[in-house]
N, C-alpha and C positions, 0 to 999 in steps of 0.2 A: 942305816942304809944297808941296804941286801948285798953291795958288791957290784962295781962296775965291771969286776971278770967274771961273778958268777954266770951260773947256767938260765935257763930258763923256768918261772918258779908260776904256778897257779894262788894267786891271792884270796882270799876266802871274801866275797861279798856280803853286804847285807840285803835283809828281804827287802823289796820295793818301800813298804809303807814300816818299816822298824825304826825311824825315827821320826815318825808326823802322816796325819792321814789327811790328805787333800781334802780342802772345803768342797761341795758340789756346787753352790748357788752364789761362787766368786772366787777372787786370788787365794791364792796362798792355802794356809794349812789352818784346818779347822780349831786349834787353838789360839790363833791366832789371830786380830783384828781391830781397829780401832769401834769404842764404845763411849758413850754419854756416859758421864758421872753423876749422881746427885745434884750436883750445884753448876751442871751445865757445862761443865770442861769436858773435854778429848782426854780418854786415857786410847793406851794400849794392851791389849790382854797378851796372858803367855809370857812368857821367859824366852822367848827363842830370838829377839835382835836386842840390841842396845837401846831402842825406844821403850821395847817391854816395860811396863808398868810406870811411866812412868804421864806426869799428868801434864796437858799442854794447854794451858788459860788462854792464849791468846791466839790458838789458832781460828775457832769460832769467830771470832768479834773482826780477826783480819779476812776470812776472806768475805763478812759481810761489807765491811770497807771494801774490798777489792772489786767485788760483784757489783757493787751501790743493792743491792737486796739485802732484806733483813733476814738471818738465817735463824731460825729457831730450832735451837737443840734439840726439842722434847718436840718438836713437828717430825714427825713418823711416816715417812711414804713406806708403808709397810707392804713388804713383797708378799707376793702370792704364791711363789715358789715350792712346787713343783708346778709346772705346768699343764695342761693337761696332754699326755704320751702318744702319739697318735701309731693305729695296731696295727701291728708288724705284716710285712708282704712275708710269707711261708714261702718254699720252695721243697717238700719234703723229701724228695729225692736226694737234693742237696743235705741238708742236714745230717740225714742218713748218711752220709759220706763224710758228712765234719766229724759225727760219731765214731766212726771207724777211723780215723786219724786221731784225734780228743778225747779223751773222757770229759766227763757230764760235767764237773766241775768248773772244766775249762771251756765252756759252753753256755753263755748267759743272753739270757734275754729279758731281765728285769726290766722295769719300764725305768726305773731311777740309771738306770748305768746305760743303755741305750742312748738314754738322755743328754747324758755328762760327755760322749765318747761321738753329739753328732752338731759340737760347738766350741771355741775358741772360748777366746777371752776379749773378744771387739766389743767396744761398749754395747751396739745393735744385740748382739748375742745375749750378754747378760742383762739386758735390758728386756729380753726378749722371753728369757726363763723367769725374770723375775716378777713382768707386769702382761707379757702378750703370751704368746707360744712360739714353737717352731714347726714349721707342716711336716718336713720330712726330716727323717732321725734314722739311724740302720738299726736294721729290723734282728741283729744279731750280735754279739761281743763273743768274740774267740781270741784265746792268749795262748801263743805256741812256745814251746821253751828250746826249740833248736832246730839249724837247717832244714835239717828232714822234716819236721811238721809245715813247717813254712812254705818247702816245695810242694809238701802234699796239698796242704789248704789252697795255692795259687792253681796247680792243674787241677784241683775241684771245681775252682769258682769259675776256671777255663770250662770244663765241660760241662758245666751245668748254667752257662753263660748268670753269672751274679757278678757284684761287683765288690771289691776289696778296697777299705778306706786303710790306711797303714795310720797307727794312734802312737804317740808317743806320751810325753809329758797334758797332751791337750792347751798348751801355752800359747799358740800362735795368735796375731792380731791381725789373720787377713781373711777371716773366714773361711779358711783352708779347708775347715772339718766339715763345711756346712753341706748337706746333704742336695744334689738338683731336687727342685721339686716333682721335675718331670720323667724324674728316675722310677720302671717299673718294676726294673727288675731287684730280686733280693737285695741289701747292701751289707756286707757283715765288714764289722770295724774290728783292724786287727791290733791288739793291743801286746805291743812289743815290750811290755817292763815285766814279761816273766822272761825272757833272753835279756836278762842284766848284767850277765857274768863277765870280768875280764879272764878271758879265756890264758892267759898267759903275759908275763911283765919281762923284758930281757934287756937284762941290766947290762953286758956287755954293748949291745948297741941301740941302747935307748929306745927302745920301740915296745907298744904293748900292742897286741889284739881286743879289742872290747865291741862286745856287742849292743846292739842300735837302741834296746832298750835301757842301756844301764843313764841313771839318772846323773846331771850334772853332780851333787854334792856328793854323791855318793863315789865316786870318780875320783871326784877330789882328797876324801879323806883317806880311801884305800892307798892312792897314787903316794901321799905324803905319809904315810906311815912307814912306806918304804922307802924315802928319800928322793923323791919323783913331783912333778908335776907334769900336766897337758896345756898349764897356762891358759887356756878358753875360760874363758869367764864373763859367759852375758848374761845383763840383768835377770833373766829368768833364771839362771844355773842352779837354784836349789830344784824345780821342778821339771826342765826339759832336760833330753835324753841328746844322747851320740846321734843316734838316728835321724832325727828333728834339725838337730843342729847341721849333719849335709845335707838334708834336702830342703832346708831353705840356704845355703849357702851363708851359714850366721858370722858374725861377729861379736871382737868379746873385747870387754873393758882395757883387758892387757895385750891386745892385739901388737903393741907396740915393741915389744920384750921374743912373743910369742910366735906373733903372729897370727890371724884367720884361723877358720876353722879348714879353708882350702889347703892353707899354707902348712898345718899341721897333720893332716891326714896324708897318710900316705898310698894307702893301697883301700877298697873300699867293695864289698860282696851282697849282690843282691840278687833275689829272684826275679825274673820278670816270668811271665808266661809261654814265652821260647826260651826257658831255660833261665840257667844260672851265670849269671855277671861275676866271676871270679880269676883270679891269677895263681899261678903255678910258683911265682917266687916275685919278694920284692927287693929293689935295689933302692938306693939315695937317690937315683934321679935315671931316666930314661930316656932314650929315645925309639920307639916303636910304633910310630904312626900315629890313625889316628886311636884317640881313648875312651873305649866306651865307659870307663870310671867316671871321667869329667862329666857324663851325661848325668848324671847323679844329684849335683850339686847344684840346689835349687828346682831341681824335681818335681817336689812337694806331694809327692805322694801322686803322681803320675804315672810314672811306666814302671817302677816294683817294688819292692817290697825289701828294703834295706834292712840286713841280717848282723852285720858286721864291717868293725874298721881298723885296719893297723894304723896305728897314729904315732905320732916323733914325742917323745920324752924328753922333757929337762930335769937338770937338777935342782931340787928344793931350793929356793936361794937362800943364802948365808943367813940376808938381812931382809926382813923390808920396812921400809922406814916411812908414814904419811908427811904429807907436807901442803901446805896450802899458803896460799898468797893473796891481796887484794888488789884491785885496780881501778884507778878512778871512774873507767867507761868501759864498755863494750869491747868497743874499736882499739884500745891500749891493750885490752887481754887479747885484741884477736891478734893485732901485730905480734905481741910477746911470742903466742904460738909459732908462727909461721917465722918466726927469726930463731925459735927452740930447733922447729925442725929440720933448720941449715948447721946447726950450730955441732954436729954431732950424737952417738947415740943418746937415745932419748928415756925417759921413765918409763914404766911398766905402762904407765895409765894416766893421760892429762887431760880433765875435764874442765870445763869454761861456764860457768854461766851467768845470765845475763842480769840485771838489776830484778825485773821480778820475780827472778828464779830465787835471785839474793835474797829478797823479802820472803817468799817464802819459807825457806831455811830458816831466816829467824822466827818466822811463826810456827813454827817447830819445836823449836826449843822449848824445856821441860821449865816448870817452875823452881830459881834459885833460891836458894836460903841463905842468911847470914854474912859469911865471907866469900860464899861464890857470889854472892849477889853483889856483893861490894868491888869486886872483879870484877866482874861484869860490865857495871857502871863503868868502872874507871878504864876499861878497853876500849869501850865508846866512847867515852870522853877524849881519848887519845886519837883517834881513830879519827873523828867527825870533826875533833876540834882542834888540836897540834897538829894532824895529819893532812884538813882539810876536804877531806871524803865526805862526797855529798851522799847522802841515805836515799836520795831518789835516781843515784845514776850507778853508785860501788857498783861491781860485779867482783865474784869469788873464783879462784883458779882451785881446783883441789888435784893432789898427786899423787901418785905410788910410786914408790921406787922400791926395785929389789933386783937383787944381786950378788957380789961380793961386797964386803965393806968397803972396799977401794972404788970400785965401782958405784953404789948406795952415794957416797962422800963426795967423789967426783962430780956426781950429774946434780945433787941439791947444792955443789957448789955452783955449779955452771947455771941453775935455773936461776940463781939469787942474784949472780950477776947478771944476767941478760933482764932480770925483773927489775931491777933497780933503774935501766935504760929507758923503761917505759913508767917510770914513775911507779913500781909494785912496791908494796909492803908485804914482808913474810909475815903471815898470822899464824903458825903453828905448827906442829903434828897434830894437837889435839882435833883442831878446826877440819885439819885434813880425814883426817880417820873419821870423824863425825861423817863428813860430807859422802864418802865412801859407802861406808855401812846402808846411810839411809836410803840407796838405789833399794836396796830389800824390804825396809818398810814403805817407802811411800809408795809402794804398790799396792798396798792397799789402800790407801787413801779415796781411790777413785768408784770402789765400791761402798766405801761410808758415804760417802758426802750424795750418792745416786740417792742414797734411803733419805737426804735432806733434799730433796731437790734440787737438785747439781748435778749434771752431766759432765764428763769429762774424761778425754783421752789422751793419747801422745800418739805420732804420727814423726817418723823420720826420711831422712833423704841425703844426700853426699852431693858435696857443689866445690866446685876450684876454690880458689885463695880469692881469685880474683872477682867471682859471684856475690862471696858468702855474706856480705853483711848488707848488698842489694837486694838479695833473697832474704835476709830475715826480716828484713824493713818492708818489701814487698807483702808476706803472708803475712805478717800481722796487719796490715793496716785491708789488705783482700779479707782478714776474718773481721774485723769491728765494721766493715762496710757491708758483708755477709750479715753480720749480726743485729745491724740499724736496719737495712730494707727490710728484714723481717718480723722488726716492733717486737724485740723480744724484753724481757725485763734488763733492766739492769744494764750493766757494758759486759762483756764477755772476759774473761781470761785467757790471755795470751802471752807466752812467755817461750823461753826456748834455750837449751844448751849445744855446747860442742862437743862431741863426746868422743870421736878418735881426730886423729890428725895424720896426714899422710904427706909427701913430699908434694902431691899435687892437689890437695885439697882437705874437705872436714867431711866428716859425720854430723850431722844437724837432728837434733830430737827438738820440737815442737809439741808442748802443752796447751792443750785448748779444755778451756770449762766456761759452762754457765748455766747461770738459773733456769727452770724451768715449770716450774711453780707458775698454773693457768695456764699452761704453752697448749695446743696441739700437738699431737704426735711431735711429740721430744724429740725422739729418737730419730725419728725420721729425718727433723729439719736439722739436729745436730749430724747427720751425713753428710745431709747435702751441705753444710758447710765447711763440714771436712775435705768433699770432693772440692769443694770452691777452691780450698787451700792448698792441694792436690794441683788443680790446674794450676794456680799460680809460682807455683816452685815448677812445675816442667817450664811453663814460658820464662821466668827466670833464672833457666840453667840447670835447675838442680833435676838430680836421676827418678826415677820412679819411686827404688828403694834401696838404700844403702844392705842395711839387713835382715828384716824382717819380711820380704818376698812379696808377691803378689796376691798370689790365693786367690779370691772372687771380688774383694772388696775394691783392689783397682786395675781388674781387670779391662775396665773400661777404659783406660789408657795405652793400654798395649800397642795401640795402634801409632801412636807419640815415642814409642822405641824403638820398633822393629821393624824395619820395611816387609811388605808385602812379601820378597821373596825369603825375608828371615821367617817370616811368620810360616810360609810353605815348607820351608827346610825343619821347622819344629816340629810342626804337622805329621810331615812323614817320618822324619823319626819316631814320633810318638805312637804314631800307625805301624809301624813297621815291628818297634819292640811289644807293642799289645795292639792288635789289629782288632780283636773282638772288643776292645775296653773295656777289660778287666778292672783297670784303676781307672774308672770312671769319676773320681772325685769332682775330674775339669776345672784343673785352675791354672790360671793366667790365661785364660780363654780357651784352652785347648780342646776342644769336641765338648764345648757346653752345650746345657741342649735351650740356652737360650742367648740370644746376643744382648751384650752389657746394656744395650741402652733401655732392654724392654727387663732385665733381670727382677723378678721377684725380691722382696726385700723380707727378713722376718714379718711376720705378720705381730701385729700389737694388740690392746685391747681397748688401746683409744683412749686410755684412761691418761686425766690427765692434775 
């Protein structure tokens, strides 16, 4: 570690793409993915998670039981990917102006990267590059590598009235990136991962400056070389950025330890088009009216251009130690939580899920050999048969704890007895760190199984103690009622976890898939069952969105949050710090130029 009294020291980063070069036409990193084997199993390609290479027999065969459709390995919906690029609106005046701020390098207009930089990751999106198109895309990619370029590109795109998309990791699932269709004017998407740098780490009081584009992992591993962490850690963390993460206002696995990404930021510097959103000095806590920082968070690339953020530091902890537990129902893991989080401080990170969450974890699982295999059995045997756990109701609790060892010791003592109250069984670290890890790979899951005919997304929300398990029983039973009026194949998949816990409520992620093989416009109908699902968690209590924001996708809800006068008060802020609509992105309905109910959808190609 660098010194808790040392000075203040500049870290040396690495370049954006020096350890993995992002796929274009799905998650994750182009080495990496799940692929058919010869004899029809699931491997993983790549060395880069714990699943790597490793072969899964029985994933195929469960979710053809799960679905009731027969899935055929070697059936190929083979994408069409690229789509075709639709040509760029010019403004050559403008350009001329990005030239003289930019060189040529940093100035792209490829049809391939245009592409990548004018779309998320919502199933619709990559459904949409992979079988239909997208109509509108920006018509330009500029990467600035410091304030001053950043100021200069925003009063450009001011007096040359264009509009600026702010690009981070490209991870969102709310259609955030998606272009209006009825956009005339130029759009140039700003691609903040060449300002990656932590600008400076100060070990005396725990605080680093880092700017918007530096990517989660990368953060992570600089931070811990020095004896430091930021603690943020959401599922996307190898691919999204600082930047990304306050303006949708994220959350992170170890929220619990750490806290938010609100909670951990502390001072935060952006361009808007009247100028620079910055502070002269930060303190531990303020009182100065009101904050135009807090405007910030959750943003989403509306009124500017986030450059930088000083954020609170911890120290590496001692220990961390997995841990995981079972429980006969649902409703015994859901009580354990909500009696953990009276009981004092809590694990880095408690996750819950539900019995067909449970099934699918085991059809995950790699093929045993020999003595694992005979383990195996016999933990089952125990498990189902000594223990009485029924395989159609278990759910799995998985943990992190970190800390000091006394601390680490203390709280898996306190989980094991408060688990024992509601009938848990501890099953492991092993089980625990499995369950962990695989937030990183089964993300891609949902772009393999699209190439089988299988749709499939997650979709979350945050709802009381006293909601949560009316609301989960609600959306599932709104999605198979979704899913029968619309004579689709099969029964749908529906499942769900708990993923943070708070003294007044949960985090709820929701898993939806189903076949699609013969459907009409897939994509389409799997929206609208999403939106179905959507309504049903508002009428049953639950938020819009815990942490993944609004963007476009359910924008059409807005009007279920905010009253009429909040929506005005947004309004004119949003008018007041960009009055020309500079950041014309328009999301959470902000100056769309079309109202949700009538919104254009990606356009598809019908194929079905």
């Amino acid at each position: 570690m660098s010194g808790q009294t040392g000075e203040r020291f500049v870290p040396r980063m690495p370049a954006p793409e020096s350890d993995g070069v992002p796929a274009l036409d799905g998650w994750g990193f182009e080495d990496s993915g799940l692929q058919v084997t010869a004899d029809g199993h699931v491997t993983m390609a790549g060395s880069r998670y714990p699943l790597s290479g490793a072969v899964l027999p029985n994933l195929v065969p469960w979710i053809s039981k799960i679905l009731e459709v027969e899935v055929d390995p070697f059936e190929d919906h083979r994408s069409q990917y690229p789509p075709h690029v639709p040509e760029p609106v010019r403004k050559e005046s403008f350009v001329a102006d990005l030239r003289s701020v930019l060189p040529a390098e940093r100035i792209v207009d490829r049809p391939e990267v245009r592409l990548r930089h004018g779309h998320g990751h919502t199933q619709e999106e990559i459904w949409a590059i992979r079988y239909g198109r997208i109509e509108r895309v920006p018509d330009l990619v500029v990467y600035p590598e410091s304030d001053q370029e950043a100021e200069q590109l925003v009063r450009a795109a001011a007096a040359h009235d264009a509009v600026l998309v702010p690009y981070g990791g490209g991870t969102n699932v709310s259609e955030a990136l998606r272009c209006p269709t009825g956009e005339a004017r130029m759009i140039v998407s700003v691609d903040m991962t060449r300002m990656n740098r932590i600008r400076w780490i100060d070990p005396r009081n725990y605080t680093a400056c880092i700017e918007a584009g530096a990517m989660g992992r990368h953060i992570t591993a600089v931070l811990e070389a020095h004896g430091f962490t930021m603690g943020h850690e959401p599922d996307s963390i190898e691919l999204s950025t600082l930047g990304g993460w306050i303006a949708t206002n994220a959350g992170g696995m170890k929220k619990n330890r750490y806290g938010n990404i609100g909670e951990i930021v502390q001072d935060v510097t952006a361009v808007t088009p009247e100028g620079k959103l910055e502070r002269f000095c930060v303190g531990p806590r303020e009182s100065v009216g009101l904050d135009p920082r807090r405007l910030l968070f959750g943003s989403e690339g509306n009124i500017a251009l986030i450059t930088s953020a000083v954020v609170t530091l911890f120290p590496a902890p001692e220990e961390q130690r997995f841990d995981s537990v079972l429980f006969h129902s649902f409703e015994e893991g859901v009580d354990f939580m909500y009696e953990l989080t009276r009981s004092g401080s809590l694990p880095a990170s408690v996750r819950l899920v539900d019995n067909m969450q449970f099934q699918f974890s085991q059809a995950l699982k790699p093929a045993s050999q020999g003595l694992a295999k005979l383990k195996s059995k016999l933990q089952k045997a125990i498990v189902t048969g000594l223990k009485r756990f029924r395989p159609d109701r278990m759910v799995a609790l998985t943990l992190v704890y970190e800390g000091t060892k006394p601390e680490v010791r203390e709280q898996q003592q306190r989980v094991h007895r408060i688990a024992r109250r509601f009938h848990g069984l501890p099953a492991g670290a092993e089980n625990g760190r499995r369950g962990y890890a695989m937030t990183f790979a089964i993300a891609y899951i949902r772009d393999f199984v699209m190439s089988h005919y299988i749709l499939g997304e997650s979709f979350e929300t945050s709802v009381s103690w006293s909601d949560l398990t009316g609301l989960c029983a609600r959306v599932k039973r709104r999605v198979r009622e979704e899913h029968a009026a619309r004579n689709l194949p099969g029964r749908p998949f529906i499942t769900c976890r708990v993923t943070q816990i708070y003294q007044t409520g949960v985090c709820v992620y929701f898993y939806l898939a189903f076949s699609y093989k013969g459907v009409e416009s897939p994509s389409a109908q799997f929206a609208e069952i999403e939106r179905a699902a959507r309504d049903e968690i508002l009428s049953a209590g639950g938020s819009l969105s815990h942490h993944h924001g609004i963007g476009k996708i359910r924008d059409r809800f807005v009007e279920r949050v905010h009253s009429p006068e909040s929506r005005r008060v947004i309004s004119e802020i949003t008018s007041a710090l960009d009055p020309s609509s500079v950041f014309g992105i328009a999301n959470h309905g902000v100056r769309g130029d079309h109202p949700p109910e009538s919104r254009p959808e990606h356009q598809t190609s019908g194929e079905r």
